[in-house]
C-alpha positions, -999 to 999 in steps of 0.1 A, spaced: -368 935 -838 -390 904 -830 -378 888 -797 -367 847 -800 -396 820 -799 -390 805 -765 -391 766 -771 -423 748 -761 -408 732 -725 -396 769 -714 -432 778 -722 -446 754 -698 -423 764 -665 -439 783 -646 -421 799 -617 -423 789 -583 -444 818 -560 -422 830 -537 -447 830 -513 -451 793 -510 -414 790 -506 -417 813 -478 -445 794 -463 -427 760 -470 -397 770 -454 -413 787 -423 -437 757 -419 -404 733 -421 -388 753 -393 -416 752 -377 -413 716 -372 -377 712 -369 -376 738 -337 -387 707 -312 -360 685 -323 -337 711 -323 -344 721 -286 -343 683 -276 -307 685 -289 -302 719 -271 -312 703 -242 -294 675 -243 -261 691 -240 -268 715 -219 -254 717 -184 -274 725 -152 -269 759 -154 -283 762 -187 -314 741 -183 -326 758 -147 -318 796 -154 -343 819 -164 -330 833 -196 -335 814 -231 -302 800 -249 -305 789 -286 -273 772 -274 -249 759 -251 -232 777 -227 -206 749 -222 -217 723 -242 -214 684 -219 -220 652 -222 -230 648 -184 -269 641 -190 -258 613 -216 -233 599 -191 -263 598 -164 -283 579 -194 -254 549 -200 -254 544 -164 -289 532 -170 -295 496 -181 -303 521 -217 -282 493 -237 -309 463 -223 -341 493 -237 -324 493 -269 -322 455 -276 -358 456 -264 -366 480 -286 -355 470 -317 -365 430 -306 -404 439 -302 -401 467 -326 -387 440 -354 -410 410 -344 -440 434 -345 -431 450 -380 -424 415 -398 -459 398 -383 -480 433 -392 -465 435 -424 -469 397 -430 -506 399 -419 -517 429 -438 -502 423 -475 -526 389 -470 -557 404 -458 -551 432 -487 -540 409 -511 -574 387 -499 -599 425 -501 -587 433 -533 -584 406 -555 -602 375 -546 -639 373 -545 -664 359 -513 -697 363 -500 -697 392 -476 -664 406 -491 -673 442 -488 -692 444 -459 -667 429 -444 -647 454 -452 -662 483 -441 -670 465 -410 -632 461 -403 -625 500 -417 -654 512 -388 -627 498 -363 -608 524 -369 -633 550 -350 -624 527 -319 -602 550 -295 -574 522 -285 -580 530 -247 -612 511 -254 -591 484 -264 -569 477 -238 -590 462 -211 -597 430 -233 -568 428 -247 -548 429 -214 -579 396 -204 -568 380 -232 -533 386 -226 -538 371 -191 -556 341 -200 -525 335 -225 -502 337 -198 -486 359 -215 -486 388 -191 -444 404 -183 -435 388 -219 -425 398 -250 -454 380 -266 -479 406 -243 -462 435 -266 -463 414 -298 -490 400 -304 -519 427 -299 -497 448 -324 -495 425 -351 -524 433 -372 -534 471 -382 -562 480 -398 -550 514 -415 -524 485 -428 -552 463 -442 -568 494 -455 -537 508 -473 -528 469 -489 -563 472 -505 -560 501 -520 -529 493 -530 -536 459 -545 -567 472 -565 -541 493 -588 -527 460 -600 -540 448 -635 -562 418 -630 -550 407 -662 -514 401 -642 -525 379 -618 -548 357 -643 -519 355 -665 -504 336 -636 -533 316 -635 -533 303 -666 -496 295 -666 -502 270 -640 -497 292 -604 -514 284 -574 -529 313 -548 -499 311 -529 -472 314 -563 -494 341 -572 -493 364 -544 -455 356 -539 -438 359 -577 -464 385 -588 -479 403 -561 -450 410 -535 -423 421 -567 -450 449 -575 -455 456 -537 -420 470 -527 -436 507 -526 -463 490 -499 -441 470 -483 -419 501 -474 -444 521 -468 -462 494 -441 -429 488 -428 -422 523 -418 -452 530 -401 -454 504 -380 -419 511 -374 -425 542 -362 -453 534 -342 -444 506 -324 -410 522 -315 -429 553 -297 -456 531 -280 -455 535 -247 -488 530 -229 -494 491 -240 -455 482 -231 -460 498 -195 -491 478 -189 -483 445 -199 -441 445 -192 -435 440 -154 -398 433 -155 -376 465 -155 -349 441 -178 -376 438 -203 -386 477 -210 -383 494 -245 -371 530 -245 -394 548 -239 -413 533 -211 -373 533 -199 -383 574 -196 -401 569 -163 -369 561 -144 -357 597 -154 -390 614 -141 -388 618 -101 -421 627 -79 -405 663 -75 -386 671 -97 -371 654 -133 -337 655 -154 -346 671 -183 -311 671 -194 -312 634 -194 -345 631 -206 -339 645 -235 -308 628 -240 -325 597 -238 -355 610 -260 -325 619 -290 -310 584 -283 -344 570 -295 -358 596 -325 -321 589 -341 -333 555 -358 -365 570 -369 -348 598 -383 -323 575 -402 -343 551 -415 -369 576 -425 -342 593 -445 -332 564 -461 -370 550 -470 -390 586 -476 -389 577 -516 -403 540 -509 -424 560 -486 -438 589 -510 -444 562 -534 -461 542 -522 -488 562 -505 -491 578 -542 -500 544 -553 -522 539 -533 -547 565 -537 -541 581 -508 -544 618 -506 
């Protein structure tokens, strides 16, 4: 008896190896074991945190270590936070849509070399960095200010980078069509270029997100005024010279990965997308 002709798609599936589940899933936990161990930490008491045995959880599960974090000015790191954080993520963005926008599809003498000139800052560690840019900062008078934070961080080359490549996958034919129907540079890049960009524009926006929320070096160097810390410079008031409250450390350190967390959740298609787009592998 001749066995049924499978159909032509349940030809082409081809099973997942159960190997590379495996690996998938021990890689993923893996990676989820530190955040689960901040939370662990974070509400666990005393006890827990200086005994010598290992919990995977909670004796008596508390909320002391985030009632020693509210009696902190935490509230004040927050708005700080999410101030610099914003202003710092609309400016970068902003700046590197036009010099991508500028790399990829307009033409100039010294275009490319330009280019690769600006790319070769990237081998720059940023320690180098931040002896002039705390000069310039001074001569500003910009020094214990938002601005000090702001500014330097407004502009990202991987950003630049990542608009270009980006921009280069949009038809020329799109924006001369523009062209010819009358629209300026500026029309141009704003009622073609940005409607195609949404992928970029999330992608930009969540890494600069992410890294500006979990600087901590610059912030400390340039902000002088406890009132004006972000979050996690706002870590140093939990450290003492002997000893440190883990407990509330790591209750502060959960307070700040939760925004991440949720607005990576709610932009990791934008975010997927986007980097597919652009030719990055």
């Amino acid at each position: 008896m001749a066995s049924p002709a499978r159909s032509p798609r349940a030809a082409g599936r081809r099973p997942v190896p159960v190997a590379r589940t495996l690996l998938a899933a021990a890689v993923g936990l893996v990676m989820l074991l530190p955040l689960y161990w901040m939370v662990l930490t974070a509400f666990s008491p005393l006890t827990d945190l200086y005994s010598t045995g290992l919990h995977w959880w909670p004796t008596t599960p508390t909320l002391r270590n985030f009632r020693t974090v509210l009696a902190l000015p935490t509230g004040t790191w927050l708005m700080n936070s999410v101030v610099v954080t914003l202003c710092v993520v609309a400016l970068t963005v902003t700046v590197n849509l036009l010099a991508g926008y500028v790399f990829a599809k307009t033409r100039f003498r010294g275009r490319d070399p330009l280019f690769l000139v600006l790319v070769a800052t990237m081998t720059v560690p940023l320690q180098v960095l931040m002896v002039p840019q705390f000069k310039m900062v001074g001569s500003l008078g910009l020094f214990g200010t938002f601005w000090a934070v702001i500014l330097p961080a407004s502009s990202a080359t991987f950003g630049i980078f990542l608009a270009r490549q980006f921009m280069l996958a949009i038809p020329d034919e799109v924006i001369e069509a523009a062209r010819c129907d009358g629209a300026g540079p500026v029309r141009t890049f704003v009622s073609v270029v940005l409607p195609l960009s949404k992928p970029l524009i999330a992608v930009l926006s969540l890494l600069t997100f992410l890294n500006q929320w979990n600087d901590f070096a610059w912030p400390l160097t340039v902000l002088k005024d406890h009132d004006l810390y972000t979050l996690s410079v706002g870590l140093l008031f939990l450290q003492g010279q002997y000893t440190s409250d883990y407990g509330a450390i790591m209750a502060l350190a959960l307070i700040s990965v939760l925004p991440m967390v949720v607005i990576f959740l709610c932009f990791q298609r934008y975010f997927v997308q986007g980097f597919a787009r652009s030719g990055i592998k």
